[in-house]
Every structure is written in structure tokens, then in C-alpha cells.
C-alpha atoms as one frame of an Amber mdcrd trajectory, in Angstrom:
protein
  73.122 -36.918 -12.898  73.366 -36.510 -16.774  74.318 -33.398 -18.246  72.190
 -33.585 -21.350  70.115 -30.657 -21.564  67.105 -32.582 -22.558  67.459 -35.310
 -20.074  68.022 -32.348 -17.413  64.687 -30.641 -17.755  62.912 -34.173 -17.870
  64.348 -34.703 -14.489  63.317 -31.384 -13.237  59.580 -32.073 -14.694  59.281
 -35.377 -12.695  60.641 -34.152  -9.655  58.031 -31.643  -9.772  55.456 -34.073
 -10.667  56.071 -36.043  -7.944  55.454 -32.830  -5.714  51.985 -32.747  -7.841
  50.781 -36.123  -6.644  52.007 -35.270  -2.874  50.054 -32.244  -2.771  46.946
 -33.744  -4.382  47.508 -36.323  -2.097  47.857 -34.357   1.003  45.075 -33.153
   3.439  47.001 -31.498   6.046  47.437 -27.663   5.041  51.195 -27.371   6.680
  51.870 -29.985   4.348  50.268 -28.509   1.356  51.945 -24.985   2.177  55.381
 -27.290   2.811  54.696 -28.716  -0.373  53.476 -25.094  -2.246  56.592 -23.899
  -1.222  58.856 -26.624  -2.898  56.947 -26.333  -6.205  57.474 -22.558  -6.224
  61.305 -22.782  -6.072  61.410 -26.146  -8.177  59.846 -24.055 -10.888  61.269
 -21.265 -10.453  64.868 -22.428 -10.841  63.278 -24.262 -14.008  61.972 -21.980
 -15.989  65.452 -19.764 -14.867  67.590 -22.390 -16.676  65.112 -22.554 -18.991
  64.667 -18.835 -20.464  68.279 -17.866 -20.251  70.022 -20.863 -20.960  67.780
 -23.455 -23.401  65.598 -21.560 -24.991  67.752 -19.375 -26.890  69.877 -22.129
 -27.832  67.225 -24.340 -29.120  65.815 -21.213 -30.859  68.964 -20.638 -31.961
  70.299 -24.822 -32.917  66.624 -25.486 -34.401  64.491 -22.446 -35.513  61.802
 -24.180 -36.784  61.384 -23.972 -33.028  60.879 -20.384 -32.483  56.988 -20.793
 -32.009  57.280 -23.115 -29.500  59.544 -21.115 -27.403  57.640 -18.124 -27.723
  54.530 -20.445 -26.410  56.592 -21.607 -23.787  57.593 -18.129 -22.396  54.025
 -17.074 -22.097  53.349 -19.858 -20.628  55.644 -19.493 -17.830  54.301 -15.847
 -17.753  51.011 -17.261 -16.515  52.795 -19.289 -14.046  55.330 -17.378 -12.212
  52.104 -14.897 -11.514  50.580 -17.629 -10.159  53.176 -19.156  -8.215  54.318
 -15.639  -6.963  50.325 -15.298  -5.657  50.634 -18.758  -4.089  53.951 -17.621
  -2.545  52.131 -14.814  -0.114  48.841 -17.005   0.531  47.962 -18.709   3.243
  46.795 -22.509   3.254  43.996 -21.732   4.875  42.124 -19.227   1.720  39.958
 -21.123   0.213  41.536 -20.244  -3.379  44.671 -22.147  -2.357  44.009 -25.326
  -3.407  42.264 -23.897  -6.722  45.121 -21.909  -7.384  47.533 -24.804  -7.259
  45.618 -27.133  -9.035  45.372 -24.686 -12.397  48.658 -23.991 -11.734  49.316
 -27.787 -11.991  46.874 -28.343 -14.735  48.938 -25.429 -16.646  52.352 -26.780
 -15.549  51.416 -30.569 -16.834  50.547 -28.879 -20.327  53.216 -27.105 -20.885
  55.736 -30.128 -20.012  53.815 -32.390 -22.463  54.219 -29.848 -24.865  57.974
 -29.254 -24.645  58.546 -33.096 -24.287  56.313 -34.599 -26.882  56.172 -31.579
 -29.800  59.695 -29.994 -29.485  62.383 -31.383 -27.006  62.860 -34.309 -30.239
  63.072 -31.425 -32.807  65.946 -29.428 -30.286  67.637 -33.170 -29.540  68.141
 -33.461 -33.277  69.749 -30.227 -34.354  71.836 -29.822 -31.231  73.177 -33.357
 -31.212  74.827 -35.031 -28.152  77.563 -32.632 -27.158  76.033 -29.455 -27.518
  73.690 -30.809 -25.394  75.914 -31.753 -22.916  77.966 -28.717 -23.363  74.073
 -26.654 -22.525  73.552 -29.131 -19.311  76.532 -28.499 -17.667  75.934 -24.764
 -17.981  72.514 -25.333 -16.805  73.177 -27.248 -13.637  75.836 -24.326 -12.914
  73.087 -21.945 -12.959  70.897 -23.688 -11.269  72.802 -22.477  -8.085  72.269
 -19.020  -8.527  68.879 -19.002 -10.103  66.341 -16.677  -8.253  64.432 -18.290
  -5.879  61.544 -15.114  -6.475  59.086 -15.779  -9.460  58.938 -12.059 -10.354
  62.532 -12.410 -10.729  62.198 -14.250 -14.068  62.771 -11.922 -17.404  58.936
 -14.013 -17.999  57.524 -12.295 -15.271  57.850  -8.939 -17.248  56.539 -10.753
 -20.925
């Protein structure tokens, strides 16, 4: 596994876009909960590594970046609610599914954003070791991220 920063998070966002597909995929509800339950602490861990580690030091390496980070931690705002919500539902409410798929429809945004408008602009004021340096810190917390949404300094934005 790389430790690039950049080439860390774009791992995480696949991995949880392949849980995506396998829940809109699925039609058996253990699955989906199975599946619910993998996306919450995939994301979770995420956005972790995410607000304490990268974003301040891509706010801090590029600042013409400071809009998109703010962005980004509302965005996660909206999600941990949701994926806390999902969290204590059962398969069977007939929100479920609706909740997940805005919560996928709101996930997919925000990873095009980050990946298309401003991972390039971080990538080129942090250059390659920084960004390795930020990686390996990242995958270290990644260990002892919370594995509760409402955990996340966003949940309190």
C-alpha cells in the first residue's frame, strides 16, 4: 500500500465504492445491514484521517484551498448524521434503503469534488514527500480512529 496521502484517500474512496455497488446490488436485507455496517466504519475512519490529519495540512501546504476544506467538513457533517441514523436502524424501515442511497449520492459528490477540484491543487504544493510523510501518519491513525460517527470533531460543525 502507498503512503501518499493522495493516493491513500483514493483507495479508501474505491473501497467504499465498491461497497456502493454491493449494496445497490443486494436484495437480501442481512446483506444490506452487513453491508450498511461496513460503509459506516469505512467512512468513518475516513473522514477521521481526513479532518485531523489532511485537511489541515492541505489548508495549511495550499490555502487557496481553504474553501474547499471548509465544504468538505460540512459535508461530512451531513454524513456522519446520516450514517450515525443508519447505524441504529433496522433493514427492515422502509427509510433504509432511502437513507443509504442519499447518503451515497452525497458521499459520490463529495469524492468527485476532492478528487477532481482540489486533491491536484494539495498534490502540487505538498510535493511527494510531504505527502508521504502525511500517509504514513494517516495509516497510523487509521488504527485508532473512532469507529462512532458522532465521534468525529464534524459531527459537532
Amino acid at each position: 500500500m502507498s503512503t501518499d496521502a493522495i493516493v491513500l484517500l483514493k483507495e479508501d474512496h474505491k473501497t467504499v465504492e465498491k461497497l456502493f455497488k454491493r449494496f445497490e446490488k443486494s436484495e437480501d436485507s442481512g446483506e444490506k445491514r452487513e453491508i450498511a455496517d461496513s460503509i459506516i466504519e469505512e467512512l468513518t475512519v475516513h473522514a477521521h484521517i481526513e479532518e485531523e490529519i489532511f485537511y489541515p495540512a492541505a489548508r495549511e501546504a495550499a490555502p487557496d484551498t481553504k474553501d474547499h476544506v471548509l465544504e468538505s467538513v460540512e459535508e461530512h457533517h451531513v454524513v456522519v448524521w446520516m450514517l450515525s441514523e443508519l447505524a441504529g436502524m433496522s433493514p427492515e424501515d422502509e427509510r433504509f434503503d432511502a437513507k443509504v442511497t442519499v447518503l451515497i449520492e452525497n458521499v459520490r459528490h463529495h469524492v468527485e469534488e476532492e478528487e477532481d477540484e482540489w486533491f491536484p491543487e494539495v498534490r502540487k504544493a505538498m510535493g511527494r514527500k510531504a505527502l508521504q510523510e502525511l500517509g504514513a501518519r494517516m495509516i497510523e491513525a487509521k488504527a485508532d480512529a473512532p469507529r462512532d460517527p458522532l465521534k468525529l470533531p464534524s459531527a459537532r460543525a
